[in-house]
N, C-alpha and C positions, 0 to 999 in steps of 0.2 A: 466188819465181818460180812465175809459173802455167802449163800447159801446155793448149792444146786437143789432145786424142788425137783420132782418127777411127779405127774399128774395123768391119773388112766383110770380105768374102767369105767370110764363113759360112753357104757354100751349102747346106751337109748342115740346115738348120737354118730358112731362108727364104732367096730367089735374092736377096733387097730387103733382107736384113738390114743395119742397118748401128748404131752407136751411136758420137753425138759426146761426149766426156768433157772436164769440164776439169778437171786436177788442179792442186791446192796442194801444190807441195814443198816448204813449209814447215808447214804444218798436221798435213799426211799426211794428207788429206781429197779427197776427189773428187766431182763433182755430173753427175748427166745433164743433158745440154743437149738434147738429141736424138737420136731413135731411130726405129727400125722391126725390127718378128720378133724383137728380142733382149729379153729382161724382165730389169730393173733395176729397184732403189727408186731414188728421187729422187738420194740422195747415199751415202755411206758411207766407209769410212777405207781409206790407202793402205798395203802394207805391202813392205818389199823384202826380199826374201832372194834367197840367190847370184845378184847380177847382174839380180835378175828382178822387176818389179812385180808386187804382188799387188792386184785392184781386191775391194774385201770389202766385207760390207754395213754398215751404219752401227752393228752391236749384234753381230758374230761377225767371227772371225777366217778364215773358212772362205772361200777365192778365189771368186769367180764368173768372176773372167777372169785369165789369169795371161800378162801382158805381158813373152814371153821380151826379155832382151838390154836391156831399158829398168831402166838404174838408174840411181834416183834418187840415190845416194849418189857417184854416181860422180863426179871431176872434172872433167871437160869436157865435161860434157852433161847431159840432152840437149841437141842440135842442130835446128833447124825443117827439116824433110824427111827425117829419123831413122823408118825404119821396121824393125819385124820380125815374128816371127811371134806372134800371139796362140791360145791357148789358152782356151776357150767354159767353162765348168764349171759355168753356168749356173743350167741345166736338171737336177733331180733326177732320179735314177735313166737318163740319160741319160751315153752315155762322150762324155768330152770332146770338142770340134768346133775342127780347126782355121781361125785368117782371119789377117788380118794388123793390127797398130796401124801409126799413120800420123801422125808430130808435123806439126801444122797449123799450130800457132802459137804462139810462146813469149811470155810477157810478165814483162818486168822488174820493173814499176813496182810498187811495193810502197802503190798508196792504199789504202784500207779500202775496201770495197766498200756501199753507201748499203742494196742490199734482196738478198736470194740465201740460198743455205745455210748463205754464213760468216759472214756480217754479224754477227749475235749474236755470234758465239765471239769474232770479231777487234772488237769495237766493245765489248765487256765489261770 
């Protein structure tokens, strides 16, 4: 299952801030799709603890955002229009910035994807 997250109102931070995510919940990998005022690397790895996504970067365990309420391990979701509150953790030396995640779009289909972040890993 892949999910598009959408991540905004991180006003304390940019009024335009926003970043689209899609995640693999079965990889536990995530990639940016698109962004503005929020700095990301390209992709990185997904991780859940109590109830709560953790979006980390592709070589450390350390959050850059921590997606309250979204768990992946959960049974019946996520849901497409499933929102809650997001936690920014970004920015170094900076105290965390609250915005909100926003499930945009869920996808079933389990093809291999042809060129992207996963391709390699799922096509190996």
């Amino acid at each position: 299952m892949r999910l598009t997250i959408h991540l905004d109102t991180f006003d304390a931070i940019n009024p335009m801030a926003f970043a689209i995510l899609w995640l693999d919940k079965d990889t536990r990998k995530w990639s940016l799709e698109g962004h503005t005022g929020l700095h990301l690397p390209k992709s990185g790895d997904l991780h859940v603890d109590c109830g709560n996504t953790l979006i980390c970067g592709p070589h450390d365990t350390s959050a850059r955002c921590v997606l309250e309420g979204l768990d992946l391990n959960g049974p019946g979701g996520p849901f497409e229009g499933e929102t809650g509150r997001a936690q920014w953790c970004g920015d170094a030396g900076r105290a965390s910035v609250t915005g909100l995640w926003h499930v945009q779009c869920i996808d079933q289909e389990t093809t291999l994807p042809e060129h992207g972040v996963f391709a390699a890993d799922e096509n190996a």
